[in-house]
Each structure stands twice: as C-alpha cells, then as structure tokens.
Backbone as a printed PyTorch tensor [residue, N CA C, xyz], in Angstrom:
tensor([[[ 24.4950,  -0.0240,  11.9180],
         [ 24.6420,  -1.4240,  11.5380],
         [ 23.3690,  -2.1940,  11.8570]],

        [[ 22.9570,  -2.7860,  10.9340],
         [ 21.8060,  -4.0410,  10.7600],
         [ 22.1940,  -5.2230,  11.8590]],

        [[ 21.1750,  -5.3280,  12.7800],
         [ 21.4280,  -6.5050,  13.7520],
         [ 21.0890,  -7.8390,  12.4600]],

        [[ 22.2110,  -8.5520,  12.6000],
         [ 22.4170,  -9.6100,  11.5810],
         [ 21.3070, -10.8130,  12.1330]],

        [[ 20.6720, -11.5270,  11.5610],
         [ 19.4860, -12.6180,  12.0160],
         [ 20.5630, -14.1500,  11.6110]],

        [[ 19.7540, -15.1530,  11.7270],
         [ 19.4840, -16.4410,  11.1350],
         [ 18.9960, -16.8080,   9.9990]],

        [[ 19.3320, -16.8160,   8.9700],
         [ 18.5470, -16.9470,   7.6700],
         [ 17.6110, -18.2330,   8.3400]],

        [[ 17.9270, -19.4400,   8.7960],
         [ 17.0970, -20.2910,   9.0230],
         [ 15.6010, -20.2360,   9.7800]],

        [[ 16.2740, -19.5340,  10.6230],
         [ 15.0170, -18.9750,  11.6870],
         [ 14.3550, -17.8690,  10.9650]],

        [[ 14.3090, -17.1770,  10.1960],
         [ 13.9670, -15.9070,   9.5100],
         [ 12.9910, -17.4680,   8.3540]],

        [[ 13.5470, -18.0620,   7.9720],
         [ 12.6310, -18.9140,   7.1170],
         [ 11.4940, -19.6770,   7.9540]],

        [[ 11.8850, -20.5040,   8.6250],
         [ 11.0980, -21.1640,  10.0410],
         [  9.4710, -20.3550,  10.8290]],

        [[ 10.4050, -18.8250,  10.8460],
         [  9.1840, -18.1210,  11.3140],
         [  8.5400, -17.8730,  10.4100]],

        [[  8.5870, -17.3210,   8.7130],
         [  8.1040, -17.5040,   8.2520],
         [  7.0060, -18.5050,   7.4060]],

        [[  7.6010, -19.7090,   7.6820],
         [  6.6080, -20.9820,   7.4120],
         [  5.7480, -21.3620,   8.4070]],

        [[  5.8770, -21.0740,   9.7050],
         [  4.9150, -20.9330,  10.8320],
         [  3.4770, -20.0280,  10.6080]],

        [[  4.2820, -18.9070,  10.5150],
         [  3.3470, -17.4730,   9.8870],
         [  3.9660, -16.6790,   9.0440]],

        [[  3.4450, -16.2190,   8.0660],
         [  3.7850, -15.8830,   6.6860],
         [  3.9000, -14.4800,   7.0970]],

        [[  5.2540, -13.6690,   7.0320],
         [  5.4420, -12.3010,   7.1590],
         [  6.0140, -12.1140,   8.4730]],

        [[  6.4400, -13.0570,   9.5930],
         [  6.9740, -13.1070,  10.6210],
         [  8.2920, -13.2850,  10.1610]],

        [[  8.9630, -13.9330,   9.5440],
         [ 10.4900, -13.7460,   9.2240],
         [ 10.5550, -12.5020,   8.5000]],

        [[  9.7810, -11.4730,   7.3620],
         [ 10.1080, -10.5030,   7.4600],
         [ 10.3460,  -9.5110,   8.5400]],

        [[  9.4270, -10.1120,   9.2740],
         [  9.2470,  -9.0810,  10.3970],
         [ 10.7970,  -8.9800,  11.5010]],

        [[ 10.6800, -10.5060,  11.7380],
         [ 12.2160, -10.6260,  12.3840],
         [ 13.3850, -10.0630,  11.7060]],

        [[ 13.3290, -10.1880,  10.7060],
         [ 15.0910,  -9.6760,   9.6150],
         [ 14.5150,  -7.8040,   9.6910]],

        [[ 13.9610,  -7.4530,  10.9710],
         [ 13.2540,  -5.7870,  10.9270],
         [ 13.0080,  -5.3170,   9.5880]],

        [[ 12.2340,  -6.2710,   8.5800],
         [ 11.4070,  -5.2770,   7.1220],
         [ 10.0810,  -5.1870,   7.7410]],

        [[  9.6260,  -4.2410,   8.8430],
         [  8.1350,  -4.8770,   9.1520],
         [  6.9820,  -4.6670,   8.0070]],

        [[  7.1700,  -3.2560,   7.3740],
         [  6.7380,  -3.3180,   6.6910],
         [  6.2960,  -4.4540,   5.6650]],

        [[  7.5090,  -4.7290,   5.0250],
         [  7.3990,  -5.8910,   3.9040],
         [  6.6780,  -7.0460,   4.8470]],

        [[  7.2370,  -7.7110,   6.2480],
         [  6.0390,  -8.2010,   6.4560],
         [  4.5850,  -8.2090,   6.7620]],

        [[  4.3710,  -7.0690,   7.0740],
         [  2.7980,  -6.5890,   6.8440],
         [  2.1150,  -7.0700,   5.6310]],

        [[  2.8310,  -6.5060,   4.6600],
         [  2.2230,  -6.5850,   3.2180],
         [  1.7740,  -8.0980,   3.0540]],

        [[  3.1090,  -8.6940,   3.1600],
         [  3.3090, -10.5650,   3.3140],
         [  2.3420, -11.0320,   3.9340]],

        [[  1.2990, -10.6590,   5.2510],
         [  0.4850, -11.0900,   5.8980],
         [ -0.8330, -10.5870,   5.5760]],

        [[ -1.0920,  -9.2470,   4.6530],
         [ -2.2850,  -9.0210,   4.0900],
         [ -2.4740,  -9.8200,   3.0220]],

        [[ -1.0140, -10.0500,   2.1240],
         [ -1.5600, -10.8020,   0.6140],
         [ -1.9860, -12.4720,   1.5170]],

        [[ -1.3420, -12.9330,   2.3130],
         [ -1.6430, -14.6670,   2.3650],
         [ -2.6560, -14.5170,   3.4130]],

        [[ -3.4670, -13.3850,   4.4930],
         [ -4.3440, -13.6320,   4.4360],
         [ -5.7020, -13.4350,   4.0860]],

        [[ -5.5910, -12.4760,   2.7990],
         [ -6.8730, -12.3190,   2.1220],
         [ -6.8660, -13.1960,   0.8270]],

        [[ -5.7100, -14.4210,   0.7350],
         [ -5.9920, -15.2850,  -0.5670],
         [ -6.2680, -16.7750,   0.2890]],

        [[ -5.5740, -16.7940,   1.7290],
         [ -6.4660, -17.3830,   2.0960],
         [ -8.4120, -17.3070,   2.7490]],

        [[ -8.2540, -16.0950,   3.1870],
         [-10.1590, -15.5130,   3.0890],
         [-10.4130, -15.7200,   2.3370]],

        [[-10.0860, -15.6910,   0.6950],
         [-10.6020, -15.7950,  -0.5900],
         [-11.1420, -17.4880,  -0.9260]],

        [[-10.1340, -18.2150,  -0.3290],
         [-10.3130, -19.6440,  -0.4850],
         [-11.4810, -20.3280,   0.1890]],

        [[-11.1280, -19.7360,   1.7750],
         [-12.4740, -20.5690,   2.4330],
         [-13.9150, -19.9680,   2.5430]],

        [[-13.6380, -18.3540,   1.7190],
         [-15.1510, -18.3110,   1.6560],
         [-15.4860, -18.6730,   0.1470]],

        [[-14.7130, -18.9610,  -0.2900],
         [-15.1630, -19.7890,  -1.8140],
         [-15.6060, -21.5940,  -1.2560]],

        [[-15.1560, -22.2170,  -0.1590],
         [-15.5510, -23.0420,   0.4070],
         [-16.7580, -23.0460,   0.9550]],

        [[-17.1250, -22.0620,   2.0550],
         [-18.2930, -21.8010,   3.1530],
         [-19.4420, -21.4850,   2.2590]],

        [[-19.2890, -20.2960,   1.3470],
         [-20.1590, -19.2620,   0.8410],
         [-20.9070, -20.2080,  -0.4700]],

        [[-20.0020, -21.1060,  -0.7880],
         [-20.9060, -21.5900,  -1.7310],
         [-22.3250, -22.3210,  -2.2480]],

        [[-23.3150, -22.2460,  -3.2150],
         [-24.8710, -22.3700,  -3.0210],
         [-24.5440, -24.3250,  -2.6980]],

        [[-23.8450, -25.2550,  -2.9660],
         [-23.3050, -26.5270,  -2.5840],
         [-22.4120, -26.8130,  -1.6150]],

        [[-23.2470, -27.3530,  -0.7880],
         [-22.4170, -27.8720,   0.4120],
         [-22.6050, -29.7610,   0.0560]],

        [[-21.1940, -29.9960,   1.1230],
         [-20.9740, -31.4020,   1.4330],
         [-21.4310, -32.6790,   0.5310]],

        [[-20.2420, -32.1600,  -0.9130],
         [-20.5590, -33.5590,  -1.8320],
         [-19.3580, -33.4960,  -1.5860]],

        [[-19.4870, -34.8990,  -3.0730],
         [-18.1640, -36.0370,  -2.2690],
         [-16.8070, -35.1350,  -3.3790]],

        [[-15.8370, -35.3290,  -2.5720],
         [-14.6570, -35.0120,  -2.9920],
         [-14.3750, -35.5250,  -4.7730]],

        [[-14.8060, -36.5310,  -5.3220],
         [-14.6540, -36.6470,  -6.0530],
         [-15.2720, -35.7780,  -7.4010]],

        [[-16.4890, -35.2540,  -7.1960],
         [-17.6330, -34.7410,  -7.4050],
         [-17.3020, -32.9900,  -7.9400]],

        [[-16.1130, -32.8740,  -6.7260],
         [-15.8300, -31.0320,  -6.6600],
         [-15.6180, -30.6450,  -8.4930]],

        [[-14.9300, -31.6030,  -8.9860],
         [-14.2950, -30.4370,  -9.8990],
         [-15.5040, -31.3320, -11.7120]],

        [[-16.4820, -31.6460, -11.1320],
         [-17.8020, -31.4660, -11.9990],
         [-18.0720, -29.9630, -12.7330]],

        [[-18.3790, -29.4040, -13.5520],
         [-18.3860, -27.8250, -13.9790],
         [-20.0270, -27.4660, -13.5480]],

        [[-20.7650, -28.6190, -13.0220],
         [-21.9810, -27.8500, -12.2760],
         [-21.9130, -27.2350, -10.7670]],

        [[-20.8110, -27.4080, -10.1230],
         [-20.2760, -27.0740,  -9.1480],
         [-18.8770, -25.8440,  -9.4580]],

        [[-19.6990, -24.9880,  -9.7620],
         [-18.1820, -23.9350, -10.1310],
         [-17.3020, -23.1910,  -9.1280]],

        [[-18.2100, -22.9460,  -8.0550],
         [-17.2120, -22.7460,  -6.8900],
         [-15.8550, -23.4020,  -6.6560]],

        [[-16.1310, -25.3530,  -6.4960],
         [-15.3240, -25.7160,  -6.1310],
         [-14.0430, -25.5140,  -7.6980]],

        [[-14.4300, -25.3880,  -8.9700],
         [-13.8180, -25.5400,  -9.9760],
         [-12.1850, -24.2930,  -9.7960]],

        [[-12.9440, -23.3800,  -8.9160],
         [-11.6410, -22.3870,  -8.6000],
         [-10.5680, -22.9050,  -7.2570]],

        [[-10.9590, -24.2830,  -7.0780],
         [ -9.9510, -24.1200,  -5.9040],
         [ -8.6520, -24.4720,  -6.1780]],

        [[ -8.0840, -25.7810,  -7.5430],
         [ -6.9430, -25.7060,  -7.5040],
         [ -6.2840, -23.9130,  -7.6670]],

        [[ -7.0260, -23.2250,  -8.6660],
         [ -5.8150, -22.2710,  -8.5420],
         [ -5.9500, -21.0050,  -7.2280]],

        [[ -7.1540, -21.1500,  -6.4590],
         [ -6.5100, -20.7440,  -5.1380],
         [ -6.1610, -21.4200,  -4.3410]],

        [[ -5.5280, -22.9340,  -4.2020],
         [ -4.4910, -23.6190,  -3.4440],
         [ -3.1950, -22.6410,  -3.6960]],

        [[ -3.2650, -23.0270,  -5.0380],
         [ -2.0700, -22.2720,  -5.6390],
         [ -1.4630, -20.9830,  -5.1030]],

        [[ -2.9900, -20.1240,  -5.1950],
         [ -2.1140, -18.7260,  -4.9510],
         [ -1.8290, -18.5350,  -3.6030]],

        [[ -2.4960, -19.1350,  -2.2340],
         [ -1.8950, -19.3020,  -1.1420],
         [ -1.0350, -20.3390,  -0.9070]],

        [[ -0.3940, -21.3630,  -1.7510],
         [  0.9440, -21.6200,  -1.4170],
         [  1.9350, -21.1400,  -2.1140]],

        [[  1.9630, -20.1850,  -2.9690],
         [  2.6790, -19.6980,  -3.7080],
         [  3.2770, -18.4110,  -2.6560]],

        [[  2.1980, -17.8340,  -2.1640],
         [  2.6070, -16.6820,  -0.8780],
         [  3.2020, -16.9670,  -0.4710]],

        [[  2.6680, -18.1110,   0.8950],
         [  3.3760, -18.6520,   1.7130],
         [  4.9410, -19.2300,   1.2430]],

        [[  4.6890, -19.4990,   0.1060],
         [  6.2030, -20.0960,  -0.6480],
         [  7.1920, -19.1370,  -0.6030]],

        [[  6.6780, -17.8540,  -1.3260],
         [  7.4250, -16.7790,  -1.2360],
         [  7.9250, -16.0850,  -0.0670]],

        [[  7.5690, -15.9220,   0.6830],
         [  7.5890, -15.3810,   1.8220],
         [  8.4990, -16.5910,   2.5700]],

        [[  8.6760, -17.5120,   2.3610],
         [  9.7850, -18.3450,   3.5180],
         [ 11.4950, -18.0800,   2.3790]],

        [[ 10.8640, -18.0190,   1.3370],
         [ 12.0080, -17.8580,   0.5240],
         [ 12.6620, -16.3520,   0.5640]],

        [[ 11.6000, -15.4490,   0.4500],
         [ 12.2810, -14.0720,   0.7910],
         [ 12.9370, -13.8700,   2.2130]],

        [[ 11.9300, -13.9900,   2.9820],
         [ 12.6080, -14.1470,   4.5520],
         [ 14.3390, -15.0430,   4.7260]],

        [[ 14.3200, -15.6300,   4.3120],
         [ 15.4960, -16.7500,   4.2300],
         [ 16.4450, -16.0490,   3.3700]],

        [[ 16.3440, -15.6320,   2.1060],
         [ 17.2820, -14.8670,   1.3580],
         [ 17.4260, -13.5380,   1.8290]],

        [[ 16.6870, -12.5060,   2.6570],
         [ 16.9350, -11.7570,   3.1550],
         [ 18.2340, -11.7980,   4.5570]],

        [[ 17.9270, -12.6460,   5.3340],
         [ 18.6100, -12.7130,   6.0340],
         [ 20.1470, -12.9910,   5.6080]],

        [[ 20.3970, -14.1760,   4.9100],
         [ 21.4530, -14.5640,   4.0460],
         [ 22.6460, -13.5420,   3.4730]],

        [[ 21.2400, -12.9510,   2.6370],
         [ 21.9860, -11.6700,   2.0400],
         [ 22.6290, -10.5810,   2.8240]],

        [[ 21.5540, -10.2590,   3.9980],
         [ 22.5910,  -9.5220,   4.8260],
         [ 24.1910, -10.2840,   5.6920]],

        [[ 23.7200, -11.0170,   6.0450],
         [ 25.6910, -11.6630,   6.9700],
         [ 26.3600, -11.9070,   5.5150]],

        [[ 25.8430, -11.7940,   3.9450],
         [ 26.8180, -12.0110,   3.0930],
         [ 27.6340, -10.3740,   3.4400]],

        [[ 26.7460,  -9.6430,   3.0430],
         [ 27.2280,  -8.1100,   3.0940],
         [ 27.9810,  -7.9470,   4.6030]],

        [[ 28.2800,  -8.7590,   5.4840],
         [ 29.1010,  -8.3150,   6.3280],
         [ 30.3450,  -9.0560,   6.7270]],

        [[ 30.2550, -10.2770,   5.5070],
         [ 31.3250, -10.7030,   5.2100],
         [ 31.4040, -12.0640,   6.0310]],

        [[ 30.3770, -12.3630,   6.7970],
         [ 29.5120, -14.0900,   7.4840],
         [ 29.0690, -15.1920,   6.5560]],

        [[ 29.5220, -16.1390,   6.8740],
         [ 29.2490, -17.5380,   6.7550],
         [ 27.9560, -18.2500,   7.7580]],

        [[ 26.5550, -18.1880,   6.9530],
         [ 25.3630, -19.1360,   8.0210],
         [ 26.2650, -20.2940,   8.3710]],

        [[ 25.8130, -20.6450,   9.2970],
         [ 26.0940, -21.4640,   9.7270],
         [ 25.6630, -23.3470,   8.9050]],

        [[ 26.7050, -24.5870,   8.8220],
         [ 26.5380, -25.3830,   7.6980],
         [ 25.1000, -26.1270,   8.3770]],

        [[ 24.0950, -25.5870,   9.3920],
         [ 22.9340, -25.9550,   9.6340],
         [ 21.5510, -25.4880,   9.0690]],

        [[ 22.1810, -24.2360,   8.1820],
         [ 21.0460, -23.4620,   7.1630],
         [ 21.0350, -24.3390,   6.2190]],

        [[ 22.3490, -24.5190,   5.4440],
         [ 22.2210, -25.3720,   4.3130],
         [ 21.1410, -26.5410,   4.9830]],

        [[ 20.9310, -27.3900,   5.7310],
         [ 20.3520, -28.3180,   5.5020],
         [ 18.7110, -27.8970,   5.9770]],

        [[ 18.7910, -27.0340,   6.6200],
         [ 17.0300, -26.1590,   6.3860],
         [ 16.7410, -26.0160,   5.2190]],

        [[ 17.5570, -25.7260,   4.2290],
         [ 17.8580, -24.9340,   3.0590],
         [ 17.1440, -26.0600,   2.0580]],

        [[ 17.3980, -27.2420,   2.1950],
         [ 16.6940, -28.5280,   1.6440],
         [ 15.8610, -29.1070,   2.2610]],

        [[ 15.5730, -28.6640,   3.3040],
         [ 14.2680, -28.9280,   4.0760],
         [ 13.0700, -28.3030,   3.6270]],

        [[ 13.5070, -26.8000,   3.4800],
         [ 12.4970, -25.7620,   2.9540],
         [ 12.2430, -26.1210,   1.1630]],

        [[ 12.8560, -26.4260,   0.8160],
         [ 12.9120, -26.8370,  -0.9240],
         [ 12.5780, -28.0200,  -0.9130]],

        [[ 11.9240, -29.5890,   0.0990],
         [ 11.7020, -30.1300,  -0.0780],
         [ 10.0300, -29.7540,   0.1630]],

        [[  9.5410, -29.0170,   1.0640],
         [  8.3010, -28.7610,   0.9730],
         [  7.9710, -28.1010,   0.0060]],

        [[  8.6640, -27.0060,  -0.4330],
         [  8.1050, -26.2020,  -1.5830],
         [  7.7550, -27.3030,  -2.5730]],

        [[  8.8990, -27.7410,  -3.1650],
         [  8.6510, -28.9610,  -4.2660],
         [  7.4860, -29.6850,  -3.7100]],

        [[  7.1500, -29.8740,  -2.5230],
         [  6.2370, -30.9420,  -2.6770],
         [  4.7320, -30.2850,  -2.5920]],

        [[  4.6230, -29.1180,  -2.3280],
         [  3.9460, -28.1180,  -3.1890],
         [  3.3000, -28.1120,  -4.2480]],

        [[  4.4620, -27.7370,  -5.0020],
         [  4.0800, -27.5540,  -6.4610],
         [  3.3470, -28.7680,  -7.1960]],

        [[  4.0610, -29.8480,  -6.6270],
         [  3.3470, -31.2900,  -7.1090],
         [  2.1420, -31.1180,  -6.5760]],

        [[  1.5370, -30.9220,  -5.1880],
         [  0.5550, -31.1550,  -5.2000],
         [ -0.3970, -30.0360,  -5.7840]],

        [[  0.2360, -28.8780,  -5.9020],
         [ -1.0610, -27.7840,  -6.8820],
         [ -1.1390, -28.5490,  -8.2850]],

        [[  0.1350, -28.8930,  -8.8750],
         [ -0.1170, -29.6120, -10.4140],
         [ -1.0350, -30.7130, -10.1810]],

        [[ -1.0160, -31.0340,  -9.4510],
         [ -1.7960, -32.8530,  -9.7310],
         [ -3.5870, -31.9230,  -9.4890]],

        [[ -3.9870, -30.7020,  -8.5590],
         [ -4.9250, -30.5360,  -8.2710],
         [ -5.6610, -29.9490,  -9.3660]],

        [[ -4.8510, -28.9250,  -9.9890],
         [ -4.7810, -28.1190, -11.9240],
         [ -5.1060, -29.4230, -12.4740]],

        [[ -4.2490, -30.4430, -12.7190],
         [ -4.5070, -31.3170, -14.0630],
         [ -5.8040, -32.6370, -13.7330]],

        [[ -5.7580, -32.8290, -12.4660],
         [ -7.7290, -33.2910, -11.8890],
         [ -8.7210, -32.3850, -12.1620]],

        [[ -8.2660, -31.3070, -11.9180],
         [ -9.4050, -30.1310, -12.3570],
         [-10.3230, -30.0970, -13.9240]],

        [[ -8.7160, -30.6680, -14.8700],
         [ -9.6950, -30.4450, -16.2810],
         [ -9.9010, -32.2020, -16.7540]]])
C-alpha cells in the first residue's frame, strides 16, 4: 500500500520547488525529471539575460528587434512558468488521485488551495500573454 499524501501539500511543495511534490507523493523519479526540465529552462532564460552582447537598457527598449536576445524572453517566461505550472498541477493531481483510489475524501481545505493554485496559474498566463502581445 501507497503511503497516501496531501494533495495540497504535494502542490505547495511543489510551487516552492518544482519536482518536490513529486518527490513527496514518492515519484522521485518523475520529480527529478520535473527539476532538470525547470532548471535548465530556467538556465536558458538568465543566460539569455547575462550572456547577451547588450547590457542595461531601458525596459522599454527590450523588445526593439535590434536587441534579439531580449526578443526571446516572453516565450522563455513562458516555458518556465508553464513547468513550474505543470508540476504544481501534476503533484496536486497525483496525490488526489491516489486517496481517490482508496476510497478518501481531501480534506474541504484542498478545495480552497485548489483556487489558490488556479488563481496564480491564471495570473500567469495573463502575464506571459500581455509579455507575447508587447513583444510584437
């Protein structure tokens, strides 16, 4: 028998650090993986920040097409909050799914994590769209 978790806390640790609620619901594996993809798309991001031949213009300036470095960052915002997105959502449905299979009710304090976690995601996505549609 599967030691049953917290879907909430299995999400929680995961939004802390990405692949730690896998790790807790014991997939370590799957969280390994979870912690190589979000942190080599975040490496990908800030050495597209550091590494680039333009340093320190003005924010407004970044998404100019003579500056092409910065021109890739909405969609690697994206792909590291999309990880991180995934990964609080898998972690969280993992756990879930197991106390369903043993015939458990989370407790009515997940549900309201449950819109806690879906209020950040959503507010997410707004902010990668608004960063995509400044971009062009």
């Amino acid at each position: 028998m599967k030691k049953l978790r917290s879907p909430g806390i299995s999400a929680l640790l995961s939004a802390l650090f990405s692949g730690l609620g896998q790790i807790y619901n014991g997939s370590v594996l799957r969280g390994i993986i979870l912690m190589v993809l979000y942190f080599e798309s975040l490496n990908f991001l800030i050495s597209t920040l550091v590494d680039s031949p333009v340093r320190l213009i003005p924010f407004t300036d970044i998404f100019q097409p003579r500056y092409f470095p910065y021109k890739m960052l909405p969609s690697l915002v994206i792909e590291v909050f999309l990880v991180w997105a995934y990964g609080i959502y898998d972690a969280y449905a993992m756990a879930r799914r197991r106390l369903e299979e043993e015939g458990m009710e989370p407790s009515p304090r997940e549900g309201v994590l449950r819109y806690i976690l879906l209020a950040i995601v959503i507010g997410g996505i707004i902010i990668s769209l608004f960063l995509i549609i400044r971009s062009f």
